[in-house]
N, C-alpha and C positions, 0 to 999 in steps of 0.2 A: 550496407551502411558505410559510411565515411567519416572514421576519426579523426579530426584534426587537434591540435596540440598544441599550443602558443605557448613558446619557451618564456613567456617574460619578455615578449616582444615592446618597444615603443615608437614601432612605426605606426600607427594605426590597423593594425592588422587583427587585433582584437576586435575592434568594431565589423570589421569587414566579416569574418569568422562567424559573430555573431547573429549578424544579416540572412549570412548563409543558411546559419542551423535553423532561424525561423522561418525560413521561405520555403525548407525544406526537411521533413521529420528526419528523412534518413540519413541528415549530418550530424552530427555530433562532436561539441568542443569542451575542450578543458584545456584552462588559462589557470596558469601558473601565479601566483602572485612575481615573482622574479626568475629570473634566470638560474635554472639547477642544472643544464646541462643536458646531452643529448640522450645518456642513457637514461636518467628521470624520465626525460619526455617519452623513448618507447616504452619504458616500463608502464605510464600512464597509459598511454595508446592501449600495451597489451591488457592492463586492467579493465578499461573501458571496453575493448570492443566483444562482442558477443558472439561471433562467427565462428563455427569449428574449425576456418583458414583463415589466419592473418597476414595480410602484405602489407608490408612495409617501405618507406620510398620518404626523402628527404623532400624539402618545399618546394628547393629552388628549380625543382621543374628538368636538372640535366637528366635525370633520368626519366624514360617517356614513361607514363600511364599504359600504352599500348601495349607493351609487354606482360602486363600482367595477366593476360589472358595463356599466353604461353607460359608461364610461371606452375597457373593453375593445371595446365595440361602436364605438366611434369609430375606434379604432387601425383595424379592421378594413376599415374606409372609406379606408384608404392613408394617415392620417398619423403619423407617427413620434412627435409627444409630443402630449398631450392634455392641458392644464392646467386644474383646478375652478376656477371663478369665483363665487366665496362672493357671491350675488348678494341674496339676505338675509341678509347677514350682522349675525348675534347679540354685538358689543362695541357699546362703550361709542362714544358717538360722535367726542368731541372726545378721547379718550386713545388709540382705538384706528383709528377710522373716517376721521376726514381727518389726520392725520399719512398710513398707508396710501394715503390717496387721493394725495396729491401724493407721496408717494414713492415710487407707479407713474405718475403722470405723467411724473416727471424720468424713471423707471426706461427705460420705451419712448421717452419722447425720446430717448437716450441712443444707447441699444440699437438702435429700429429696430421692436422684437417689439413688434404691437399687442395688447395683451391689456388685459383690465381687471381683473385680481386676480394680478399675478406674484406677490405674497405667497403665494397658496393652497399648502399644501403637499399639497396631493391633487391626483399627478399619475399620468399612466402615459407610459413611456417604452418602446422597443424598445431590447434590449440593443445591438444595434451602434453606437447614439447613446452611449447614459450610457459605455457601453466607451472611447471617444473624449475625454470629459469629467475634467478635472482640479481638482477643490475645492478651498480653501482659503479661510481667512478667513472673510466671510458671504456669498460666491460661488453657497451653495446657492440663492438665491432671484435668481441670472440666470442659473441655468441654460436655461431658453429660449434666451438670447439666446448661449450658448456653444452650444447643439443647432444654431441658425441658422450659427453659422458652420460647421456640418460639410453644410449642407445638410439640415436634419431640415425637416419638412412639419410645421407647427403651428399647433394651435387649440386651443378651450378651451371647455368644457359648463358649463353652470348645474349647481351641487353644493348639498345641502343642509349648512347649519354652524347648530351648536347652541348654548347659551349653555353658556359653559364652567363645568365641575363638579368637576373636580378640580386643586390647585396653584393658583402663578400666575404672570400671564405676565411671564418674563424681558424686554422689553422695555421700554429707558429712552433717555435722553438720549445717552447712552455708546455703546448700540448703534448709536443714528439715526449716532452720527459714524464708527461704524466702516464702516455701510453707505454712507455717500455717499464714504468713501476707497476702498471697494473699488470703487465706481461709477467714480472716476476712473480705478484701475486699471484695471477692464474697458475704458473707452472707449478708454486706449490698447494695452490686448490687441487691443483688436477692431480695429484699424488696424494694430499693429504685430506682429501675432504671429509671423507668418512671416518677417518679415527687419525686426529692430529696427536694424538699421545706420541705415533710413530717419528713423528716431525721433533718436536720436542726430547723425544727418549733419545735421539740422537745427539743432540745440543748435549744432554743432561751425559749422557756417556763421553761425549770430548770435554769436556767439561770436568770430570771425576778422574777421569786416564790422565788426565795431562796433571789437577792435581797431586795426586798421587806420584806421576813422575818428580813431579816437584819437592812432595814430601821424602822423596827416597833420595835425590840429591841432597838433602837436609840430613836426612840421618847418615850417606854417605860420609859429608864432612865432619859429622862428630863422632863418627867412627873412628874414622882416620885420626882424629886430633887436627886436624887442621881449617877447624872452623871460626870463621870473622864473622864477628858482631852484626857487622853493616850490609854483610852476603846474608846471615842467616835471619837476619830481622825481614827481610825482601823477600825469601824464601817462605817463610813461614806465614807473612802478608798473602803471597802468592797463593798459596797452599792454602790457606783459611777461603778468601773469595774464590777457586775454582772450587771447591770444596761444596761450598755452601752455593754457588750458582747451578750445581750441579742437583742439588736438592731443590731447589728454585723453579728449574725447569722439568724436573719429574712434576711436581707439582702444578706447576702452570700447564704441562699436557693432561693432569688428568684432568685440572676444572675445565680446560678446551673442550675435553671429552665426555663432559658432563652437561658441559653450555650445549654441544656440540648435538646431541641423545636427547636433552631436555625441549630444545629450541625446535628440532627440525621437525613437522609435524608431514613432510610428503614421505609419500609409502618408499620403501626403500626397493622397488624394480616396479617396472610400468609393461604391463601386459599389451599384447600384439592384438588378439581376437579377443574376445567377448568382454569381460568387465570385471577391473580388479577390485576383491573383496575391500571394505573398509576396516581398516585396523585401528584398534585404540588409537584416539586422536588424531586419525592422519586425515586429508585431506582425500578426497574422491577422485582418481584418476582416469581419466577415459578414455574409453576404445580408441586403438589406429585403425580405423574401418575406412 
């Protein structure tokens, strides 16, 4: 099958799309009412498509179709995602080529996943990975490093990318900043996912420590005798909101950890061979065969 995905296009590309899917059963499209952006669109793709391998590949054609036949020869050597490494890659050097470059450096610093093109959007995954997997924001291009935390086996093939031919590309100043907030997000997903209390119980302890130091400068000076009105009013301000931020964020870690318990319904480990049992309300995980 072949999922296609119209971001909220207004080129006429929905009509075309939809030409497609009637002439042909095994296309398949979903047309956005507007523009949500690229991780919406694979999350769509990965809902919609029905294959136990998903590949993935943006529109504009740089990266070739051809490859994916070697993609799939990789998965078949045991691992779970396989990501292109645009290894000549056809942009421009300083608008497209070292922005890219350090923003996969910081990217695997970060993360952990040694790749050298996480950008590449030609990848293949096994369905029980992406099934596990939750988008948002510009999330799509760490997905690696969300595969890694379910345990997915990953590497990445030399891919051919061609100088681009049609449109152009949506990348600016604006995106660079959206992507390095969701980097900070990931680093504390990737620490905190399973029980943010820990995230928080920290907060809540600098928080209470520093208080407290505050309060003991407070009674230092009315020990002494040599307390000011205008010092100990500041103090005591001080001392009250760390005080109370500090019970703020104990609090705000547990309901995290309750949202967190309540909300998540995939099994908590994904089994290698045979088939993992279903546990109260969790969602069905399957084989890596």
């Amino acid at each position: 099958e072949l999922v296609l995905v119209d971001d909220g296009s207004t080129d006429g590309s929905r009509e075309k799309l939809q030409e497609l899917a009637q002439r042909d059963r095994r296309v398949r499209v979903v047309l956005f009412r507007r523009n949500f952006g690229q991780s919406a669109a694979m999350a769509a793709g990965f809902e919609h498509a029905r294959g136990r391998v998903v590949v993935t590949m943006d529109g504009d054609l740089q990266n070739d179709p051809a490859d994916i036949p070697a993609l799939l020869e990789k998965l078949d050597e045991g691992y779970d995602v396989v990501s292109g490494w645009r290894k000549n890659r056809q942009d421009k050097l300083f608008v497209r080529k070292v922005p890219s470059w350090l923003a996969n450096r910081l990217i695997c610093s970060v993360t952990g996943v040694k790749l050298h093109d996480t950008g590449c959007s030609l990848k293949a995954y096994r369905r029980e990975i992406i099934d596990r997997i939750r988008l948002y924001g510009e999330l799509h291009r760490f997905i690696p490093a969300l595969a890694r935390i379910e345990g997915a086996r990953i590497t990445e093939l030399p891919v051919r990318h061609h100088p681009r031919r049609f449109g152009k590309s949506k990348y600016n100043i604006t995106r660079t900043y959206k992507v390095l907030m969701d980097l900070l997000t990931l680093n504390i997903f990737l620490k905190y996912e399973r029980n943010p209390l820990y995230f928080f119980g920290w907060l809540a302890i600098l928080s209470l420590v520093a208080g407290l130091v505050a309060f003991g400068g407070m009674a230092v000076q009315v020990w002494n005798g040599s307390a000011d009105p205008g010092v100990m009013n500041v103090l005591l301000t001080v001392t009250f909101v760390l005080l109370v931020s500090g019970v703020q964020f104990t609090l705000l870690g547990l309901v995290a950890k309750l949202i967190v318990a309540s909300g998540d319904r995939r099994l908590s480990y994904l089994v290698e061979t045979g088939r993992a049992s279903r546990g109260r309300g969790a969602l069905r995980a399957a084989s890596a065969t």
